[in-house]
C-alpha positions in Angstrom: 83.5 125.3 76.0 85.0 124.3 79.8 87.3 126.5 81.3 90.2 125.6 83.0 90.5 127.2 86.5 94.5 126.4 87.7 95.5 126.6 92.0 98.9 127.2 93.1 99.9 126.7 96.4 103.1 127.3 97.4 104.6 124.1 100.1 104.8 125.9 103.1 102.3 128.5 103.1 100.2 126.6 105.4 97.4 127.2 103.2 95.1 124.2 102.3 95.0 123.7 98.9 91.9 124.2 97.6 89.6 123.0 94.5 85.9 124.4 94.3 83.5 124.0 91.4 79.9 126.4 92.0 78.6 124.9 89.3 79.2 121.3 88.3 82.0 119.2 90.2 85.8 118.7 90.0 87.5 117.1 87.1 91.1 117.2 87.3 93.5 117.7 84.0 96.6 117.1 85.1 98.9 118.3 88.9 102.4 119.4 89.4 104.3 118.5 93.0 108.0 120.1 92.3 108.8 123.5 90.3 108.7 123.7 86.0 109.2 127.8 86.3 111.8 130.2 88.1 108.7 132.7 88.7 106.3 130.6 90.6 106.3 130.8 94.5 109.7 132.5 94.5 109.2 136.0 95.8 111.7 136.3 98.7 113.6 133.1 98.3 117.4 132.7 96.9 117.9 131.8 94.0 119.4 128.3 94.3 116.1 127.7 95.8 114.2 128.4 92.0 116.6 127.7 89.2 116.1 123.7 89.0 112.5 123.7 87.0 113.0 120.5 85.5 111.6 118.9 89.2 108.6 116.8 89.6 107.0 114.1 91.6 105.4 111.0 90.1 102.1 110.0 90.8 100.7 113.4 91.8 97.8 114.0 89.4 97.0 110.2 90.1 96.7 111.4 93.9 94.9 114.8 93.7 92.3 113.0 90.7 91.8 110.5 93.5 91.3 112.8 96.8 88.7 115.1 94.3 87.1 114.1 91.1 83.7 114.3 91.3 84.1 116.6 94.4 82.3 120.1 94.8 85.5 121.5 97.1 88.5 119.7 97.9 91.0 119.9 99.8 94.6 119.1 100.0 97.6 120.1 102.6 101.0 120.3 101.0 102.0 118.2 103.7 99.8 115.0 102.0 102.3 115.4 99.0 105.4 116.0 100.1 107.3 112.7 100.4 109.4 111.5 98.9 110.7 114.6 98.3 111.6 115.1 94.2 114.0 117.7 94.4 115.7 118.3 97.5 116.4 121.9 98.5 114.3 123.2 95.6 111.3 125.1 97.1 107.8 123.5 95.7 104.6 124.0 95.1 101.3 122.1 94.2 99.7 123.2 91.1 96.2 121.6 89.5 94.5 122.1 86.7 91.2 121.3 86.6 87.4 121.8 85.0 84.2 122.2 86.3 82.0 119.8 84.7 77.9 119.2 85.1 77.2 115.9 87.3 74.7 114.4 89.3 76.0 115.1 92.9 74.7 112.9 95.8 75.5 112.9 99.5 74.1 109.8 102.0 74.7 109.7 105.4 75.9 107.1 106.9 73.4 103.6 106.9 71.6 105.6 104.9 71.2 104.7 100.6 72.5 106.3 97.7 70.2 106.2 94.6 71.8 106.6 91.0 69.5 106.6 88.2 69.2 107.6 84.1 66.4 108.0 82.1 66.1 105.1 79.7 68.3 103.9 77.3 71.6 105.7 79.4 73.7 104.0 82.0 75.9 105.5 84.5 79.4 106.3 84.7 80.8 107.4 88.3 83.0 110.2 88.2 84.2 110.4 91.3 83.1 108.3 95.3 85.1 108.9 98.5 83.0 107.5 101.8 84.1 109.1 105.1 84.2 112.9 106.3 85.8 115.9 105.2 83.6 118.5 105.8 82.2 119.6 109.4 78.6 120.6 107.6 77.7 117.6 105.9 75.5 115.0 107.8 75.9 116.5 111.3 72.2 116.8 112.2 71.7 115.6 116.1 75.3 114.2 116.2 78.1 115.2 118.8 80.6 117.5 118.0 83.2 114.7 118.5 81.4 112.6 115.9 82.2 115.8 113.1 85.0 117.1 114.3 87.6 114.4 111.9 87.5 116.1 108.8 90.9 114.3 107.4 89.3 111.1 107.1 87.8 109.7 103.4 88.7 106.8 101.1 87.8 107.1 97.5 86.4 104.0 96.6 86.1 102.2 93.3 83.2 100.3 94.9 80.9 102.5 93.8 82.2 102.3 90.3 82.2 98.6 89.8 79.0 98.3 91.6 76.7 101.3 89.3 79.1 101.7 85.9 77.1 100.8 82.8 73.7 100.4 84.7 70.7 102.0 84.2 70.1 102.7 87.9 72.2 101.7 91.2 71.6 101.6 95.2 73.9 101.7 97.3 74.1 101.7 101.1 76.5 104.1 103.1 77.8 101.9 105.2 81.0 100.5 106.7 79.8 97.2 105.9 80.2 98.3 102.4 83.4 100.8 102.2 85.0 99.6 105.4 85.9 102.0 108.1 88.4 105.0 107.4 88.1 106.4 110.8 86.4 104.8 114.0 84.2 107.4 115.5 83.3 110.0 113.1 80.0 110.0 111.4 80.8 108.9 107.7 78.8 110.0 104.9 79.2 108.3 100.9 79.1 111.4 98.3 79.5 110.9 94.8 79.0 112.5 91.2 77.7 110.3 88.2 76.5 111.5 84.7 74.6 109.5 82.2 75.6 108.4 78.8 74.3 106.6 75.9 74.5 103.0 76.2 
């Protein structure tokens, strides 16, 4: 079967927090923004700090599946899930549970196409679509530095899935024309994961 691989990361730590998958990409089960545990993240803090564990924000697993589904690494600062704050005076943490599952991953630079295709008789079904920048290496060839430098900058877009879902095969061009335009200036690139599945 799939494993579950869980991350913790404590809210100030200022350490990202940080999904990989080596093989396959991310599918995210379920994340926590608040405290269900006196144990987690509370080596040298009072207790006051620990003892609510009945504190959690709403609409965090919606956010982290959105910032990295389909993903090979993602990742999130604390500070991008911090308000509003669910238990004040509490100290936090961001936990996600996620798998690793097998995908077709694609990367397309920008102006540049994306191809999605199945062999016959399947159709696609996007997993996950973001079009923008978050990683330095990606699509950098004969750029400037200044064009690769904003790696905070990505939308996930639906586009992709009401554009390709339930087709046999897709294109789709990474453009701003397309996805609009996250961040002026930086050299975007559309990556994506899709599998196949009987019609």
């Amino acid at each position: 079967g799939v494993s579950t691989d869980t991350v913790t990361t404590c809210v100030d730590s200022n350490i990202p927090h940080r999904l990989e998958c080596e093989n396959g990409v991310i599918r995210v089960q379920s994340a926590l923004y608040g405290r269900k545990n006196n144990k987690t993240c509370s080596e040298g803090r009072p207790p006051r700090e620990f003892s609510n564990t009945g504190c959690s924000q709403n609409g965090t697993g919606d956010f982290v599946k959105n910032r990295c589904n389909g993903k090979k690494v993602c990742e999130i600062s604390t500070n991008d899930v911090i308000s509003p704050d669910p238990c004040y005076g509490t100290y936090k943490y961001l936990q996600t549970n996620f798998t690793c599952v097998p995908a077709i991953h694609l990367i397309a630079c920008y102006q540049s196409y994306a191809n999605l295709n199945c062999d016959k008789g399947r159709v696609i079904s996007v997993l996950g679509a973001y079009f923008g920048r978050d990683n330095k290496a990606v699509c950098y060839a004969s750029r400037p530095p200044s064009q690769v430098e904003n790696v905070y900058c990505s939308n996930s877009t639906q586009i992709v899935a009401k554009s390709c879902n339930g087709r046999n095969s897709c294109t789709i061009k990474a453009s701003g024309s397309v996805f609009g335009d996250p961040c002026f200036g930086t050299f975007k690139y559309l990556e994506l994961s899709y599998v196949c599945k009987c019609k």
